[in-house]
Structures are given as C-alpha cells and as structure tokens.
C-alpha positions in Angstrom: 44.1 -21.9 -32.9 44.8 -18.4 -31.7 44.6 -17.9 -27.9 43.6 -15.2 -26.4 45.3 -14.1 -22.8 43.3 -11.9 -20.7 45.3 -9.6 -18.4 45.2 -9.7 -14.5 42.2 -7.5 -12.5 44.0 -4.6 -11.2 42.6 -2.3 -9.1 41.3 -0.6 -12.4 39.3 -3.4 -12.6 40.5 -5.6 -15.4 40.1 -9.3 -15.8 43.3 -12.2 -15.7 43.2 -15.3 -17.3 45.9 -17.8 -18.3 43.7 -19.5 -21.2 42.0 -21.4 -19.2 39.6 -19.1 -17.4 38.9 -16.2 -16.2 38.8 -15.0 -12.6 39.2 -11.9 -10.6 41.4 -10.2 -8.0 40.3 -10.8 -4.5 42.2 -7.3 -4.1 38.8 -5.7 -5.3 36.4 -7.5 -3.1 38.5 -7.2 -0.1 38.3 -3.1 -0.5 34.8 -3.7 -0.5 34.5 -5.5 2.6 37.0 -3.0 4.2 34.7 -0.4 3.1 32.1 -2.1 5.3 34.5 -2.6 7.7 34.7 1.1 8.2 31.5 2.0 8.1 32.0 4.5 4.9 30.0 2.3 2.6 27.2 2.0 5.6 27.0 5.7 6.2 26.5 6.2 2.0 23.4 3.9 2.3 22.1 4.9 4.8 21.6 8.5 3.7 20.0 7.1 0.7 18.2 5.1 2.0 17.0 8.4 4.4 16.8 10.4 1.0 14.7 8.0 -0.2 12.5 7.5 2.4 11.5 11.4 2.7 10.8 11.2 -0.8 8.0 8.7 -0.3 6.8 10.0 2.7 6.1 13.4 1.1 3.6 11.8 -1.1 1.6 10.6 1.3 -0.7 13.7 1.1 -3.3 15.0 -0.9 -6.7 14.8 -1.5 -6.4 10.9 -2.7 -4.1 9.6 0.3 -5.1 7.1 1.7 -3.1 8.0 4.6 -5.0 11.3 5.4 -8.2 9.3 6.7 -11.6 11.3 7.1 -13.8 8.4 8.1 -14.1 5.1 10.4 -13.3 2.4 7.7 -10.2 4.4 6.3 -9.2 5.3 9.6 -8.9 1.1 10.7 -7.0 0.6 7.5 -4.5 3.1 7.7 -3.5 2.6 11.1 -3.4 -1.0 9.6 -0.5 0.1 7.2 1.1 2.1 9.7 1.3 -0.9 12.0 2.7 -3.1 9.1 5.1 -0.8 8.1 6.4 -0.6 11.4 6.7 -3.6 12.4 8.4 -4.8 8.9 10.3 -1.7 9.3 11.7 -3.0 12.4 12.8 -6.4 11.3 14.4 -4.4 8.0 16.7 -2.4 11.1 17.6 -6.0 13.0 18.4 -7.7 9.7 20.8 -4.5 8.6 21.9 -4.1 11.9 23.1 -8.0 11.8 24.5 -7.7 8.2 26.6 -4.5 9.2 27.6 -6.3 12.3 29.1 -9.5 9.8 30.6 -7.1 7.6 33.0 -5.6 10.2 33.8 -8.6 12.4 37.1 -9.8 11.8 37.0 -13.1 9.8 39.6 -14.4 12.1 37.3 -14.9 15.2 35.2 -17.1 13.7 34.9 -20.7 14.2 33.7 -22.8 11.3 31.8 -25.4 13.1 30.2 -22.8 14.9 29.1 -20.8 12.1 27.7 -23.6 10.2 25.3 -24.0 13.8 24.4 -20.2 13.4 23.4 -20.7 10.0 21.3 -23.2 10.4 19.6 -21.4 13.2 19.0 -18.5 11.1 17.7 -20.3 8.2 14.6 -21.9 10.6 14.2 -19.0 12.8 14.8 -15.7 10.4 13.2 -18.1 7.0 10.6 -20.0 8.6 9.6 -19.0 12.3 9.6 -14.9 11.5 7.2 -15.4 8.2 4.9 -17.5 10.4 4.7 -14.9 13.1 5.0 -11.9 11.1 1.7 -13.5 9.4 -0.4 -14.2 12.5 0.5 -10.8 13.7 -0.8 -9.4 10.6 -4.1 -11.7 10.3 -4.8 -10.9 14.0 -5.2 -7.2 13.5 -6.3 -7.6 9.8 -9.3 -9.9 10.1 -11.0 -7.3 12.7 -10.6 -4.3 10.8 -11.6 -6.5 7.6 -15.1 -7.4 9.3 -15.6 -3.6 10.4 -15.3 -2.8 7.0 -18.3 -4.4 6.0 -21.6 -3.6 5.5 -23.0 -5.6 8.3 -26.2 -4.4 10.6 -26.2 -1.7 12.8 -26.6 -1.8 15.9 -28.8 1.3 15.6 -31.0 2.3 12.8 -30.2 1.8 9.1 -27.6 3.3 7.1 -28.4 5.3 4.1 -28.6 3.9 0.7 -27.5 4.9 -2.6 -26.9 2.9 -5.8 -24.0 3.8 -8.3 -24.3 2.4 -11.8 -20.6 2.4 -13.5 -20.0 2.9 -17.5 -17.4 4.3 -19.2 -16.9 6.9 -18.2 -18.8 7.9 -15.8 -21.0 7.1 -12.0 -24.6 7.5 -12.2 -25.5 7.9 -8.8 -29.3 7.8 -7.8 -31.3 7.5 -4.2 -33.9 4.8 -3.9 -36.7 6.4 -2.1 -37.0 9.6 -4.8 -36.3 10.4 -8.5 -32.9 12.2 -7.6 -30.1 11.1 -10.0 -26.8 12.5 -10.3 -23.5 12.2 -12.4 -20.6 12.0 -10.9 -21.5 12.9 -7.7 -22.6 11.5 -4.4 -24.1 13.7 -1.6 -24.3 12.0 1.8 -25.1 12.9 5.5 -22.1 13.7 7.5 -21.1 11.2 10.4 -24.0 9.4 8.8 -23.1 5.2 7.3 -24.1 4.8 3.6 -24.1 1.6 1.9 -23.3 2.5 -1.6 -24.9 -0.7 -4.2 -22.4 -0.9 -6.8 -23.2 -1.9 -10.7 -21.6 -2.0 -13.9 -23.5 -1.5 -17.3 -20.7 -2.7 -19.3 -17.0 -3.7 -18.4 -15.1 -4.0 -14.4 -14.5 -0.6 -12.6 -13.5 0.0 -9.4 -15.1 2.2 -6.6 -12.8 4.0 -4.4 -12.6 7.3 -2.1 -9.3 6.7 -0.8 -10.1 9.3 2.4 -13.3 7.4 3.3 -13.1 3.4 2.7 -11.2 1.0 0.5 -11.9 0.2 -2.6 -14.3 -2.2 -4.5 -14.7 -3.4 -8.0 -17.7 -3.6 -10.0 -18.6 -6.0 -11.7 -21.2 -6.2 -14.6 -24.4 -8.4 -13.5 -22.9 -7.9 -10.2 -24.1 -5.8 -6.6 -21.3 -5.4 -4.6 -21.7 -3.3 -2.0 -19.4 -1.0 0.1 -19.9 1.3 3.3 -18.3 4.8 3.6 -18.7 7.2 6.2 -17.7 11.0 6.5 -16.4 12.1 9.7 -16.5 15.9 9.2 -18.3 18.0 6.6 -16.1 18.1 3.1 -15.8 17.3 -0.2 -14.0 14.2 -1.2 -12.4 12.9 -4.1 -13.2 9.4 -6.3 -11.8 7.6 -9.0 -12.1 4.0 -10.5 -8.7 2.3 -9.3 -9.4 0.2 -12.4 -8.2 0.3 -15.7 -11.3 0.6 -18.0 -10.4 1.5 -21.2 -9.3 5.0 -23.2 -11.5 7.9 -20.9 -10.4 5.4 -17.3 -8.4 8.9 -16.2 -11.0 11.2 -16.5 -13.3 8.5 -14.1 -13.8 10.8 -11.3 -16.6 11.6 -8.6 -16.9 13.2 -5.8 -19.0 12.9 -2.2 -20.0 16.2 -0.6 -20.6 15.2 3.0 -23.1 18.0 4.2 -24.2 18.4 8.0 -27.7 15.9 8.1 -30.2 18.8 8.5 -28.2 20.3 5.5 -28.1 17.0 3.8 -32.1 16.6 4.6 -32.6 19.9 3.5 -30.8 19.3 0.4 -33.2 16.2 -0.2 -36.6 17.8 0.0 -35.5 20.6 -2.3 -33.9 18.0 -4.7 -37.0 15.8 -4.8 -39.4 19.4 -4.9 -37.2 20.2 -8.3 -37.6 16.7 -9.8 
C-alpha cells in the first residue's frame, strides 16, 4: 500500500503529516494572534467595517425610505429602529471591545481556574441575562408604538375612509360616501387620519407607503385595515411589499396629500364630474 507523506505547514502555508494525520503549524496561527496583538488586523476591520457602514447608510434615502418619515405612525417606528440599532449597536462595540482586549493580553497572565469562572459568568450573563433584557427593552417601547399604529377611535372626530381593492396588478381605490374611483391613486387630506379598508380580489398583496405607516397584507375574503396620516402636503410613493406574481414590480400607487380645503375642494368637483 503506497503512503503518501504530506510536507510540514510553512509559513507558505502547506500541510505536514507523518502518515498518520495531518496537522498544521502553530507558527501560522500565532502571526495571527500577534496581528491582533498589534492592533494591525483591528485597524483593517475596522475601516471595513466603517466602509461598509456608509455604504448602507447612504441608502437610507429616497422616496421609499422608511427612514425619511412624513407622518405620525412612520415617525414611532423609525425612531423605533433608530433606538434598536443603537442600542444593539452598542452591545456590538462592548463585545468587540472585549474580544480586542483578549486578543492582545498576554496569555501568560492568565490563571486557568480563574478563567474557567469568567467563562462561565459570561455564558449566563452575555447568553442568557443580555437576550432577556435586550428583549424587555425592546417590547417596552415596541408594544406602545404598536397600539398607536392602529386604527383605534379618536379622541376627536372620525378619520376619513377609503377602501382599496388589490388584483394583479393594480389598487382600485374608491370613497364610500360618493361614486369617485381611482387606479392607483389615493388622495387624502393633509394632517388629516385615514383608515384605508384593505381587499384582495384574487391572491395576498401587501399595502405599504413606507414614508407614512407600515405595511399590511391583504388578504382575499379578508378587511384588514391600516391608518396613514400625511404630515405636510406631498406626494408619496406605494408598492405591494409582496410578491404577487409576474407584473408584482410594476404594483405601484401613489397618495397626494393635498391641504383639506384643497382636498374638499377636490371632492365636490370629483363627485360634480362623476
């Protein structure tokens, strides 16, 4: 039976043997950890990971961000996010800063008993203690902006109403209290609520105005409903944020927020025309 002999991991990184197994140089790993040690291999990810974080953070723009709010329910859930992704941010910096720390302490000051304590204190209070809190934090603040969301009562007066039948590929969008019916298209009062009654006349879509509330699904023999409110004046761009089939990316809307004696002005001439 032929053996084969492997030869030794150098520093160009080839493997040793001597028939019986294979194993590496520790001559590799320890430049590794002396890299860390230094602070070179630190200071490479870092301005990566800095790279890479300006890259995100330059698409969070644009007419579907949902980070560039326009109205009360996107407002709560964006500062939502930006909450979460600070905090979690945070515990990201304490966790590197830790791991950093390890990698360039000298091996030599530490005590095994010791360390076998450590670990077992970070295993309940960094795997079992952080989740739990870094939950209750989140449901705290998430379960009030999750009721404001919804389309309870007012306080004062009633919102306005529209109903929005889905189908591929389109939103048929039509007022309850006159004939008006429009494609694609939603026109609401400004600084105004609307409770927009969501159907489907054939398979699931998904309502969403990413600058003015979250989004919903529809769902055929199903009302859902969902409240969106403009702050200002302005056109704002929809889509379904569901994959319905072959025309799903050409499933857009819009809502023109107009000024309420504009919108009411609008209405009268709307139902004069019908």
């Amino acid at each position: 039976m032929n053996q084969h002999r492997m030869d030794g991991v150098t520093m160009n990184g080839e493997f040793a043997g001597n028939g019986s197994g294979i194993h590496r140089d520790p001559r590799g790993f320890a430049e590794v950890i002396a890299g860390f040690r230094s602070g070179a291999v630190f200071k490479r990810l870092a301005g990566a990971g800095l790279l890479g974080l300006c890259m995100l953070v330059s698409g969070c723009g644009g007419p579907f961000s949902a980070l560039n709010p326009a109205g009360p329910s996107a407002t709560a859930a964006s500062w939502l996010w930006w909450g979460m992704f600070g905090y979690f941010t945070l515990v990201m910096l304490v966790v590197f800063a830790l791991w950093f720390y390890a990698m360039r302490r000298d091996p030599g000051d530490v005590d095994q008993q010791q360390s076998q304590r450590l670990q077992n204190r970070w295993v309940i209070w960094g795997g079992l203690v952080l989740p739990g809190v870094s939950l209750a934090v989140v449901l705290a603040f998430g379960l009030p902006i999750g009721r404001a969301m919804l389309p309870l009562p007012l306080e004062q007066g009633e919102p306005v109403r529209l109903n929005v039948m889905a189908q591929q590929w389109r939103w048929d969008v039509s007022y309850p209290d006159s004939d008006i019916v429009l494609e694609d298209r939603l026109v609401v009062p400004a600084g105004v609520p609307v409770d927009v009654h969501l159907n489907s006349a054939d398979v699931i879509h998904s309502f969403w105005v990413p600058r003015l509330a979250g989004k919903l699904d529809v769902i055929p023999g199903r009302t859902n409903v969902i409240r969106i409110q403009a702050d200002q004046p302005g056109t704002y761009r929809g889509h379904c944020a569901e994959f319905c089939g072959a025309g799903h990316a050409h499933m857009h809307f819009v809502v023109e927020a107009l000024e309420p004696e504009a919108f009411q002005t609008w209405l009268t001439q709307e139902q004069a025309d019908e």
